[in-house]
C-alpha positions as CSV (number, residue, x, y, z in Angstrom):
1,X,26.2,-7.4,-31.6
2,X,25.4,-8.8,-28.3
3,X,22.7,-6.0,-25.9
4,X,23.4,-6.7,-22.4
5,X,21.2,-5.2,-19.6
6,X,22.8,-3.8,-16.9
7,X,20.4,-3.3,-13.6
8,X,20.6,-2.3,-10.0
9,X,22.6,0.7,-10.5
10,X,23.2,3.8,-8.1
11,X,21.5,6.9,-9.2
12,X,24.6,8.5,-9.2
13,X,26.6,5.6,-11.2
14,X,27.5,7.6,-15.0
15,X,28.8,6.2,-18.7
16,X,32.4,6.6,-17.5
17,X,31.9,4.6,-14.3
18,X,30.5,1.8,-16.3
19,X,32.9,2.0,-19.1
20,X,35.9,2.2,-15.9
21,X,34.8,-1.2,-14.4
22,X,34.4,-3.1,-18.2
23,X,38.1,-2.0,-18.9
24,X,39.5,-3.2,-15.4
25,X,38.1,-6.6,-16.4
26,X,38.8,-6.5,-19.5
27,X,35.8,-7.0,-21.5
28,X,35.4,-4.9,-24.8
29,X,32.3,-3.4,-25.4
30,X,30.9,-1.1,-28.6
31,X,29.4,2.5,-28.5
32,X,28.1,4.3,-25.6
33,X,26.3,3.3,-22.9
34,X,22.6,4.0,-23.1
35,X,22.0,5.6,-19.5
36,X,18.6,4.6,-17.5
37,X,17.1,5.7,-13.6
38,X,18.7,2.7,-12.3
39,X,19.8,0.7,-15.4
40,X,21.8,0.7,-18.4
41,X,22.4,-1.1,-21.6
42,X,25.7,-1.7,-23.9
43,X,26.7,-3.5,-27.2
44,X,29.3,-6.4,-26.5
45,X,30.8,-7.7,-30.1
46,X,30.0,-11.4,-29.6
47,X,29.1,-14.0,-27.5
48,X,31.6,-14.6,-25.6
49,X,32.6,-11.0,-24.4
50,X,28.6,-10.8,-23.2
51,X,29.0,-14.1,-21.2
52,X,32.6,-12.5,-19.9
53,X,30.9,-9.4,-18.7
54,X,27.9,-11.5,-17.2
55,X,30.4,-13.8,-15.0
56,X,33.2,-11.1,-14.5
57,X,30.8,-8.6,-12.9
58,X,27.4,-9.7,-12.2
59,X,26.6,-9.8,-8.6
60,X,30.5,-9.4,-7.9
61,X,31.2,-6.0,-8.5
62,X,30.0,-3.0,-6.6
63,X,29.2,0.6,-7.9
64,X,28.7,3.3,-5.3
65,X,27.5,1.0,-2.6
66,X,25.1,-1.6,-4.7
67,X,26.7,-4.8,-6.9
68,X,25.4,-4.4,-10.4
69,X,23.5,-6.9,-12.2
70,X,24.4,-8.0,-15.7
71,X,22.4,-10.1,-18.2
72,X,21.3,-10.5,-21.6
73,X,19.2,-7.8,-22.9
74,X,16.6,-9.5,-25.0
75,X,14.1,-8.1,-27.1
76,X,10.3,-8.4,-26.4
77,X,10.1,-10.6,-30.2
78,X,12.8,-13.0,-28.7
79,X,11.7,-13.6,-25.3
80,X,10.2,-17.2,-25.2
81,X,11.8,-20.5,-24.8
82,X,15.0,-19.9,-24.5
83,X,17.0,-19.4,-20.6
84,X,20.3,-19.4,-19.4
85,X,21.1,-20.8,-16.6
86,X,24.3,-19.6,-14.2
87,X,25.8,-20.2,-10.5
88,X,25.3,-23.6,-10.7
89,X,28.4,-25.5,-8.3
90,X,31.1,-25.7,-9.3
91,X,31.3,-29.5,-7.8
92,X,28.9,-30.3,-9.9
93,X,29.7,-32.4,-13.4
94,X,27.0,-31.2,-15.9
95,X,27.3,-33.5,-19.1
96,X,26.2,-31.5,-22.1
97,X,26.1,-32.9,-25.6
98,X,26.8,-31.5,-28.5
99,X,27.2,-33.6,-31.8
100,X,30.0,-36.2,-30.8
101,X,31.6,-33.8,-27.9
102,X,31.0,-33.9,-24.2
103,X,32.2,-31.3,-22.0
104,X,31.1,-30.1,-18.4
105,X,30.4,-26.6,-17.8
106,X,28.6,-24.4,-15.0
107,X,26.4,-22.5,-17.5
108,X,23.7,-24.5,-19.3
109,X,20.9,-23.1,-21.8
110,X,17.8,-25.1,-22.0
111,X,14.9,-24.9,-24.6
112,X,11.6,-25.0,-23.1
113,X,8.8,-26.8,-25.0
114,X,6.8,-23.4,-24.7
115,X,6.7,-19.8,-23.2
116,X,4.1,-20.9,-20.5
117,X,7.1,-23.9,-19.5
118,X,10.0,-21.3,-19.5
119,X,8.1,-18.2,-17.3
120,X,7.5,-21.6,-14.7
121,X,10.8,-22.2,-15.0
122,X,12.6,-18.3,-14.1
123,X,9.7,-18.3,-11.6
124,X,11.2,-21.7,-9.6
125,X,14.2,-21.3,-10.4
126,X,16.1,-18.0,-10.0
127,X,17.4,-17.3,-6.5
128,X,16.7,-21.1,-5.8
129,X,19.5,-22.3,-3.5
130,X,21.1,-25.1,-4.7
131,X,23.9,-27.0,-2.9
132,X,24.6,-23.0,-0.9
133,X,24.8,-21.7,-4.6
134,X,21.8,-19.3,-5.1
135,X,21.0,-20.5,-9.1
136,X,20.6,-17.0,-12.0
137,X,18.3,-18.0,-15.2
138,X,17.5,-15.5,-17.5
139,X,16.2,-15.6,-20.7
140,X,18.5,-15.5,-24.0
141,X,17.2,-14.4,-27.2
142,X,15.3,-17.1,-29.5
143,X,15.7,-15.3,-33.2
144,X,13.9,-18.3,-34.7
145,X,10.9,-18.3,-32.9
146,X,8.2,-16.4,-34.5
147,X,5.8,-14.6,-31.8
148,X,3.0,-13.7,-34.4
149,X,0.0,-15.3,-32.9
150,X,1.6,-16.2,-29.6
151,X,1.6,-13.5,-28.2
152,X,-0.8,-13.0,-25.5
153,X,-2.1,-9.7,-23.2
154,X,1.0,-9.9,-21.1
155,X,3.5,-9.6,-24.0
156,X,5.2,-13.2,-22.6
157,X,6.1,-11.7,-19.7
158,X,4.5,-12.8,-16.1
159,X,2.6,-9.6,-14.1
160,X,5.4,-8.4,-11.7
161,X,8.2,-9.5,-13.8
162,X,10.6,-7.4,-15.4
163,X,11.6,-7.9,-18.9
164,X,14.4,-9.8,-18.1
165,X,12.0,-12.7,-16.4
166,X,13.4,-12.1,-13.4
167,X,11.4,-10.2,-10.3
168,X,13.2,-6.8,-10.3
169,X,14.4,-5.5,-7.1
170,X,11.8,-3.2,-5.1
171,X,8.9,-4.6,-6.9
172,X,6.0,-5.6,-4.8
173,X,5.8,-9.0,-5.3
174,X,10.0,-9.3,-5.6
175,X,10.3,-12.9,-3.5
176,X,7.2,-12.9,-2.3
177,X,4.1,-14.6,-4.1
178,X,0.7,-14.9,-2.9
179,X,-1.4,-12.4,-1.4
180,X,-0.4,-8.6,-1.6
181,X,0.6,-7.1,1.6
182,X,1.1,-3.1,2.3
183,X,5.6,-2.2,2.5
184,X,5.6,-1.9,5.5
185,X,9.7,-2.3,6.2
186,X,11.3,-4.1,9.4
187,X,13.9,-1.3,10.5
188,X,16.8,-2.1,12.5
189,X,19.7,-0.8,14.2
190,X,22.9,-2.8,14.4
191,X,26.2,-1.8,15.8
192,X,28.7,-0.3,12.9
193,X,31.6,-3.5,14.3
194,X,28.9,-6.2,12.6
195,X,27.9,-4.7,9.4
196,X,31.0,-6.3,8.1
197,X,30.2,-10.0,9.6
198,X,26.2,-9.4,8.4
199,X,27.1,-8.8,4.6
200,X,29.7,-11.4,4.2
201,X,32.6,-12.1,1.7
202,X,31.8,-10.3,-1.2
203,X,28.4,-10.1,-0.2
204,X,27.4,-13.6,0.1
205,X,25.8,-13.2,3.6
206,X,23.6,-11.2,2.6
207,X,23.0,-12.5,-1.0
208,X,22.1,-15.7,1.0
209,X,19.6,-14.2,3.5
210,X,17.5,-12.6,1.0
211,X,17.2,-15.3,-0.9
212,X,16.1,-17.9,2.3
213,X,13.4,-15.5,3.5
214,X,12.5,-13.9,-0.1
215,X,13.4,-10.5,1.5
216,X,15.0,-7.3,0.3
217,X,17.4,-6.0,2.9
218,X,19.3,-2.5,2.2
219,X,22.1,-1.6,4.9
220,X,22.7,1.7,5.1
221,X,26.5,1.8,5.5
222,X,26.7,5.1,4.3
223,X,24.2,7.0,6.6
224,X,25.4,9.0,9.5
225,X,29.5,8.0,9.1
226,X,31.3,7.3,11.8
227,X,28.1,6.6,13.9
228,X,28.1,3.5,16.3
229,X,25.4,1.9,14.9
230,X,23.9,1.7,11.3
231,X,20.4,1.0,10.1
232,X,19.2,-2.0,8.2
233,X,15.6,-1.8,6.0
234,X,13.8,-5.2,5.5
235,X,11.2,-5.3,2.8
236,X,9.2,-8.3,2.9
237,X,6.0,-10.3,4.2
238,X,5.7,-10.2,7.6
239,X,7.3,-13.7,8.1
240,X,9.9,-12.9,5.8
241,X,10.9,-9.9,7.5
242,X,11.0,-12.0,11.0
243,X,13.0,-14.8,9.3
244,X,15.8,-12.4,8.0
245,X,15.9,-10.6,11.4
246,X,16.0,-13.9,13.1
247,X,19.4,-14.5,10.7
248,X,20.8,-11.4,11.2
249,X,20.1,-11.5,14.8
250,X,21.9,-14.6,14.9
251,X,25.0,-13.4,12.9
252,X,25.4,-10.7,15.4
253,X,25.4,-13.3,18.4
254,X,27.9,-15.2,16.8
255,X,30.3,-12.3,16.3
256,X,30.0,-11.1,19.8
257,X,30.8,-14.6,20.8
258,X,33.7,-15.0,18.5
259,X,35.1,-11.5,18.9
260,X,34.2,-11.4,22.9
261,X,33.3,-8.1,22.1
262,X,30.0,-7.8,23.9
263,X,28.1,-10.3,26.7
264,X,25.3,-9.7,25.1
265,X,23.6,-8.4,22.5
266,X,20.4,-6.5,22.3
267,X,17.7,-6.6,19.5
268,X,16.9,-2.8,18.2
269,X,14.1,-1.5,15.9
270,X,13.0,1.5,14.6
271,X,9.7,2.7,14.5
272,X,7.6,5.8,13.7
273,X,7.0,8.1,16.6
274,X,3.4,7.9,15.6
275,X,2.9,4.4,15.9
276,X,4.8,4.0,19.2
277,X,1.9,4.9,21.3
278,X,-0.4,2.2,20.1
279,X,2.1,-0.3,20.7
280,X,3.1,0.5,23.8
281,X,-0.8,0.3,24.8
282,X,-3.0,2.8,27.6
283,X,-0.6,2.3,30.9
284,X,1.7,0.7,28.8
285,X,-0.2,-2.9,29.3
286,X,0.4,-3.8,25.1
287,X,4.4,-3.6,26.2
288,X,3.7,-5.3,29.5
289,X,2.2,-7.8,27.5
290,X,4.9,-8.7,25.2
291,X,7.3,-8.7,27.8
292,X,5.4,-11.3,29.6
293,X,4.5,-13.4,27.1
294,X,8.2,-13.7,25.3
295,X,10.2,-13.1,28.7
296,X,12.1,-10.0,27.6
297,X,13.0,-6.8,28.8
298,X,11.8,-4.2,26.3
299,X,13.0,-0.4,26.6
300,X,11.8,2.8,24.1
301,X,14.1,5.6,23.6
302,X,13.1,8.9,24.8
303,X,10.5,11.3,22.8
304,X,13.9,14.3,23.4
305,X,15.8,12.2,21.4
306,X,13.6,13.0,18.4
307,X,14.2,15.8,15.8
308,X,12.4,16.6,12.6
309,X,14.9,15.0,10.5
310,X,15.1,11.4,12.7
311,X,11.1,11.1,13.8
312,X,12.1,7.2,14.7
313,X,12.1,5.8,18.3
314,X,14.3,3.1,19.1
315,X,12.5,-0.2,20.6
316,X,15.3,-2.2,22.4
317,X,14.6,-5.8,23.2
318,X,16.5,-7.9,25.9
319,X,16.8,-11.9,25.4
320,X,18.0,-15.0,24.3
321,X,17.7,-15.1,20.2
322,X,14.4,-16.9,20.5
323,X,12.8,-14.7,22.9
324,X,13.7,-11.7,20.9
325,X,12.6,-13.1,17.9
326,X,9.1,-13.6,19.4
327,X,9.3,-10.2,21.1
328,X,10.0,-8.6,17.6
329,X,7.2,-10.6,15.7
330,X,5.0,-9.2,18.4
331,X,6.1,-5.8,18.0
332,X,6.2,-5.5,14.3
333,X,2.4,-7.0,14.6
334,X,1.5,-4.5,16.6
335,X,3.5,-1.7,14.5
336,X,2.1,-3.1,10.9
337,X,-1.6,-2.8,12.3
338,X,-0.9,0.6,13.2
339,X,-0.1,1.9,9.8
340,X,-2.4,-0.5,8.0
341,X,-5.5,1.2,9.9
342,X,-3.9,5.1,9.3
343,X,-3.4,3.6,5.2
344,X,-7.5,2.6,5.6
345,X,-8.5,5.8,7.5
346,X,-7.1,7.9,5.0
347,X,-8.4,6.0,2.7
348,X,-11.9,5.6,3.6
349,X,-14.3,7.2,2.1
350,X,-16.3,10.5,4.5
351,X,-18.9,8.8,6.4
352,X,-22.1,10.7,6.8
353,X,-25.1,11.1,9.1
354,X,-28.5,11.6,8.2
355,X,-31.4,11.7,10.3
356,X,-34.5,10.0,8.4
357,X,-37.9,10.9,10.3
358,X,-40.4,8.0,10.0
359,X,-44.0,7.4,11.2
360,X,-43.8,6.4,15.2
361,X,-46.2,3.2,14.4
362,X,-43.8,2.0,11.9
363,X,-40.5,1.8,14.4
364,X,-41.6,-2.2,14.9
365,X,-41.4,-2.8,11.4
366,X,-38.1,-0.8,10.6
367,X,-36.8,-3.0,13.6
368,X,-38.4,-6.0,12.9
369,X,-38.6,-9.3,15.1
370,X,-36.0,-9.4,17.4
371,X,-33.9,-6.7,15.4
372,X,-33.4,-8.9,12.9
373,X,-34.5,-6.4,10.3
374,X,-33.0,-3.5,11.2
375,X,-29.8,-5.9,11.4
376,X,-29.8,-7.4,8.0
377,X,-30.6,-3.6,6.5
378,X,-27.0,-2.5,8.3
379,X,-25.7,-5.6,6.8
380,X,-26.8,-4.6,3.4
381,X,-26.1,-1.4,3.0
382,X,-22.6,-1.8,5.1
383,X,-23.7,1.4,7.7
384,X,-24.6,2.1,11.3
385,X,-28.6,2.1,11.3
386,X,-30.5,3.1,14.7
387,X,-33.8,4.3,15.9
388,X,-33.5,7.4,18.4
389,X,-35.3,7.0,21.5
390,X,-38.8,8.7,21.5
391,X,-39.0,13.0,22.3
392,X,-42.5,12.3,23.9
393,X,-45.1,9.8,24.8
394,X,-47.0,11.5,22.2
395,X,-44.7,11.9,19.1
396,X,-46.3,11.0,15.6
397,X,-42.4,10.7,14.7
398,X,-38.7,9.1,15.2
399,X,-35.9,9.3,14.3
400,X,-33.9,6.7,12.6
401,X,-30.1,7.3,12.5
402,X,-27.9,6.5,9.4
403,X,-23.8,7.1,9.4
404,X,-22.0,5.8,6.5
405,X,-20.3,6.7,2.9
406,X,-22.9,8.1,0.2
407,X,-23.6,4.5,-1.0
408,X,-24.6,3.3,2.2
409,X,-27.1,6.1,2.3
410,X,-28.3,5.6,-0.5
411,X,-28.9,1.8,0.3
412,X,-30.0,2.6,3.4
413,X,-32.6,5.5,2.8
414,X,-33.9,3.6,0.2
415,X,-34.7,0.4,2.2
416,X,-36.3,2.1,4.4
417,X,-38.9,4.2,1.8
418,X,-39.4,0.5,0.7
419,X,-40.7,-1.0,3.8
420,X,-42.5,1.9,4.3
421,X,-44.9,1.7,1.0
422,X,-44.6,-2.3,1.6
423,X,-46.2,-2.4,5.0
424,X,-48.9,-0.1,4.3
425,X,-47.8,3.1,6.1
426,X,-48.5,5.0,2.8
427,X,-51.5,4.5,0.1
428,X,-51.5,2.7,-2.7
429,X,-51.6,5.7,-4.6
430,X,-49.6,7.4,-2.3
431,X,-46.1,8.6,-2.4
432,X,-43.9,8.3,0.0
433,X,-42.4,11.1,1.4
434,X,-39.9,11.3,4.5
435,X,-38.4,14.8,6.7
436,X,-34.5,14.3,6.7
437,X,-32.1,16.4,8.8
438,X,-28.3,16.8,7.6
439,X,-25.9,18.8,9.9
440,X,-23.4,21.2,8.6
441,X,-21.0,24.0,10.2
442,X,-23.1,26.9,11.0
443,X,-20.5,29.3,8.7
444,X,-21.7,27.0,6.2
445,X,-25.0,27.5,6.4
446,X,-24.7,31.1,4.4
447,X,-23.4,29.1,1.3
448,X,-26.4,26.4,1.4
449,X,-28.9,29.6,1.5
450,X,-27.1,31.8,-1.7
451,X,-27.1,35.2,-1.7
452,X,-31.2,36.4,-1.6
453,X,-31.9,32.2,-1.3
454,X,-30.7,32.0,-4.4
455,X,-28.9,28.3,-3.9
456,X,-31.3,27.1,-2.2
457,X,-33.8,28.0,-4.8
458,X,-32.2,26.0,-7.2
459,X,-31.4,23.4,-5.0
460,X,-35.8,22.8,-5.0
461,X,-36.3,23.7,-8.3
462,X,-33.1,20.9,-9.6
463,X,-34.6,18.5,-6.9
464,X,-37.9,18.7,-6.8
465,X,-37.1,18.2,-2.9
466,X,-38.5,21.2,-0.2
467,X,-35.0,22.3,1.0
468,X,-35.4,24.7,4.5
469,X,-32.4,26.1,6.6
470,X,-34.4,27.2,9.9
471,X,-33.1,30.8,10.0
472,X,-33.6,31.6,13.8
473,X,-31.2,28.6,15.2
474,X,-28.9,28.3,18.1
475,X,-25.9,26.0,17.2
476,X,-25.3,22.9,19.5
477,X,-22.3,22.3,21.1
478,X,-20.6,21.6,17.7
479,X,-21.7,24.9,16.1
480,X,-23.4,22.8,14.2
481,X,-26.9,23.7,12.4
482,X,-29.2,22.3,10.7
483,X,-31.1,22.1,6.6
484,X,-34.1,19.8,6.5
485,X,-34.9,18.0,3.5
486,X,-38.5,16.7,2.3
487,X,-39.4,14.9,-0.5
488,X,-39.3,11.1,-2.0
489,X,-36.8,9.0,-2.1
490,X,-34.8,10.4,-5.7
491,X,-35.4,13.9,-5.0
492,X,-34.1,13.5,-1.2
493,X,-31.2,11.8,-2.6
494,X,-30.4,14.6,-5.2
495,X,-30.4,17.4,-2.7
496,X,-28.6,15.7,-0.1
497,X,-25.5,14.7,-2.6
498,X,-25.9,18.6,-3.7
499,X,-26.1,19.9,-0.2
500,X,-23.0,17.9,0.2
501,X,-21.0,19.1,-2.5
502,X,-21.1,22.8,-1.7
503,X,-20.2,21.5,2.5
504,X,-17.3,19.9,0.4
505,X,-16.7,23.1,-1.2
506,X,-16.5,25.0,2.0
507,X,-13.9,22.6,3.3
508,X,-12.2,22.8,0.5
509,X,-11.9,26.4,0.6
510,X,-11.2,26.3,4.2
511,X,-8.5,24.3,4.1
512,X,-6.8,26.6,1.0
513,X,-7.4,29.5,3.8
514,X,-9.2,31.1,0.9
515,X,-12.3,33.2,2.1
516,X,-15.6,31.5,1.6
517,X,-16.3,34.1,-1.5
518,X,-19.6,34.1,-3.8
519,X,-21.8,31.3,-3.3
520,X,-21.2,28.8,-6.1
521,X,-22.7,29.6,-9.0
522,X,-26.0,27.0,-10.1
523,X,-26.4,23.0,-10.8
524,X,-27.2,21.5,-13.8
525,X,-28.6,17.7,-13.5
526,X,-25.0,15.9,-13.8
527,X,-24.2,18.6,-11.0
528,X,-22.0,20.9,-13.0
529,X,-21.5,24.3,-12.4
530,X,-23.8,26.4,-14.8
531,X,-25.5,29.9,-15.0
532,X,-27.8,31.0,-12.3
533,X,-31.5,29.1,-12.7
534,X,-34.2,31.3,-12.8
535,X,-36.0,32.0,-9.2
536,X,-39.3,31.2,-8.4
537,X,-40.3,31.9,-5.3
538,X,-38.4,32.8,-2.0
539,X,-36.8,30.8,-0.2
540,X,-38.9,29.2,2.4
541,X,-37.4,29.2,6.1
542,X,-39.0,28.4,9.0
């Protein structure tokens, strides 16, 4: 039996579609077929029915809306040396060998000297365009070859790569090696008339743009029937999304031209309502500034034309084809560094501001000459460091800001203990202790206190820190209050990460729209939750 892999299918192609199309061309096939999300597999009897099946139907026939791939299935133990490799021209005389014979064919199987060769090979090779002919290698199976003691941690199969050697469709790095880059899509909107003229004869238009500019382009024919216009999804870097709009855009011209159908034809994209605004720029000067700089007229559909099922705006751009391609690499710059810095804010980790209080004298040492101190701590611990301007002539105290993640603080806070003890601000035998100030909601400050100071009793006891929430305080403007922390550096660490957990806490109970509730129950040192600790003493407040 011969396993062929069957790939790119529909998620609504079945068994019986499959088993349809193999008996319209003609190519036998044994048992069922074993039914994947998006792929199949099927027994042919022999050889030559698989190699039938592969030229009959792969890449040539379409299944609701996508042309199905077909190749040799190989197992993991035979996937080494051996490749196949198809679509090669027709005008092209291969001499191929065997004993005393020579014939010419259009399919040739080569033997690599090793695995490492052959994975080169499927890399370089498929999708290469050769004489307009974009070449298919796959692997075949190798039952003589032994993998015991070859194999190495990637199961001979190169990282993005699906079994079949081949990048699959829709993986990241699918015609496009090199440096990762967030999917960001290039969206556009092309009148319904071209659609034909854009995918080609059988497909070959379109087969032959994403191969040139290593781009996976879906055309959504089906969507809205009987609109005008359809939408097109580009997935690729950013150059090779620009190069496959630059073709497309191209194609369109030419039709127009041919079919005198249109003077001219515009350039449309789609784009998130909520990247719009940052494109178009305060006053509209970032859209001013594309216009000027790629002399085209650029339009954005109205925000009434939105609805919560289509949240896209469509960006119409006015120009010859190079000017529009200009004006959309612009654009899509602009768009792409929108999402990449919502991506980064949601993924950032919470920055937080602490107020360290440090002797007054020591200011010129925390700053050091020139600020190149206080410049090279920010540096280091990768957060905003500066030194609040004095209350009075007189204050023994200032205060030194610090906003960043936890382990900037950490870095932070502890530099700056450090150059404390190190320039003599403290004894030798002294330890050195610093006031710090962390802001919370004022509804939160109930749940740092406990029910009787009960949290905050174990907050000193765990810490060894003195933990205080002043009890008469007016909120500022931000209903903000504040819980002062004093201790050394590892015990002011501890209770500001704990102090921080149950703020966390009340977030995350706000945002449940649960009711605050009890306050949470005790700490143990990995900051579990665990059974009340025993109370001391009261809860000092000021």
């Amino acid at each position: 039996m011969h396993k062929l892999y069957i790939g790119n299918l529909c998620d609504t192609v079945t068994a019986e579609d499959l088993g349809k199309t193999f008996d319209e061309h003609k190519i036998p096939y044994s048992g069922q077929f074993l039914m994947k999300t998006g792929y199949a597999f099927v027994d042919c009897p022999d050889d030559q029915c698989a190699m039938k099946a592969i030229e009959t139907i792969s890449g040539k026939v379409e299944l609701h809306g996508k042309r199905i791939e077909v190749e040799h299935s190989v197992p993991k133990k035979q996937r080494t040396r051996k490749l196949q490799i198809r679509n090669i021209p027709p005008q092209l005389r291969w001499e191929v060998t065997t004993g005393n014979l020579l014939y010419l064919t259009a399919v040739v199987n080569v033997t690599y000297a090793s695995r490492d060769h052959a994975r080169q090979a499927i890399q370089k090779l498929n999708g290469y365009q050769f004489e307009n002919n974009a070449l298919h290698v796959s692997y075949i199976p190798d039952e003589t070859c032994d993998l015991d003691g070859q194999r190495g941690p990637d199961n001979g199969r190169r990282a993005g790569y699906g079994p079949r050697g081949g990048p699959r469709s829709g993986s990241p790095t699918h015609g496009a090696p090199g440096k990762p880059h967030p999917d960001f899509p290039l969206r556009l909107l092309v009148p319904t008339q071209y659609v034909g003229a854009i995918i080609g004869k059988e497909g070959a238009t379109i087969r032959n743009i994403t191969k040139q500019t290593q781009s996976k382009i879906d055309v959504h024919r089906k969507e809205n029937a009987g609109a005008a216009e359809k939408p097109i999804s580009i997935h690729s870097t950013p150059e090779g999304c620009s190069a496959a709009c630059r073709m497309i855009l191209e194609i369109m011209h030419q039709e127009a031209k041919d079919t005198k159908t249109a003077d001219e034809v515009p350039l449309k994209i789609l784009a998130h309502n909520n990247f719009v605004g940052r494109l178009i720029g305060k006053e509209g000067r970032n859209l001013k500034k594309v216009e000027q700089d790629t002399d085209t007229k650029i339009t954005i559909s109205s925000l009434q034309d939105l609805t919560m099922y289509n949240p896209e705006r469509t960006i119409m751009v006015l120009g010859t084809v190079e000017a529009s391609c200009k004006a959309e690499e612009e654009i899509s710059k602009k768009l792409r560094e929108a999402y990449e810095n919502d991506v980064a804010a949601m993924n950032a980790p919470e920055q937080e501001t602490v107020h360290v209080y440090i002797p007054a004298q020591a200011v010129g040492a925390i700053i050091g000459k020139k600020g190149q101190h206080i410049k090279q701590l920010s540096r280091f611990a990768g957060a905003s460091i500066k030194i609040a301007p004095a209350e009075s002539s007189d204050s023994k105290v200032r205060q030194v800001i610090v906003t960043g993640p936890p382990e900037a603080q950490f870095k932070a806070q502890g530099r700056i203990y450090g150059k404390l003890k190190e320039e003599n601000f403290f004894g030798p035998k002294e330890e050195v202790k610093l006031e710090t100030h962390i802001k919370m909601a004022a509804s939160a400050a109930g749940r740092v206190i406990g029910k009787g100071g009960k949290t905050v009793n174990e907050l000193q006891n765990l810490t060894a820190a003195e933990v205080v929430v002043p009890r008469e305080q007016t909120p500022d403007e931000n209903d903000q209050v504040i819980v002062k922390i004093n201790g050394h550096f590892f015990a002011s660490q501890l209770a500001q990460r704990k102090i921080r957990e149950i703020l966390t806490q009340v977030k995350q109970s706000q945002k449940g729209n649960m009711s605050p509730g009890p306050q949470p129950q005790g700490f143990t040192e990995m900051g579990g939750p665990t059974q009340a600790l025993a109370q001391d003493h009261q809860p000092r407040r000021k």
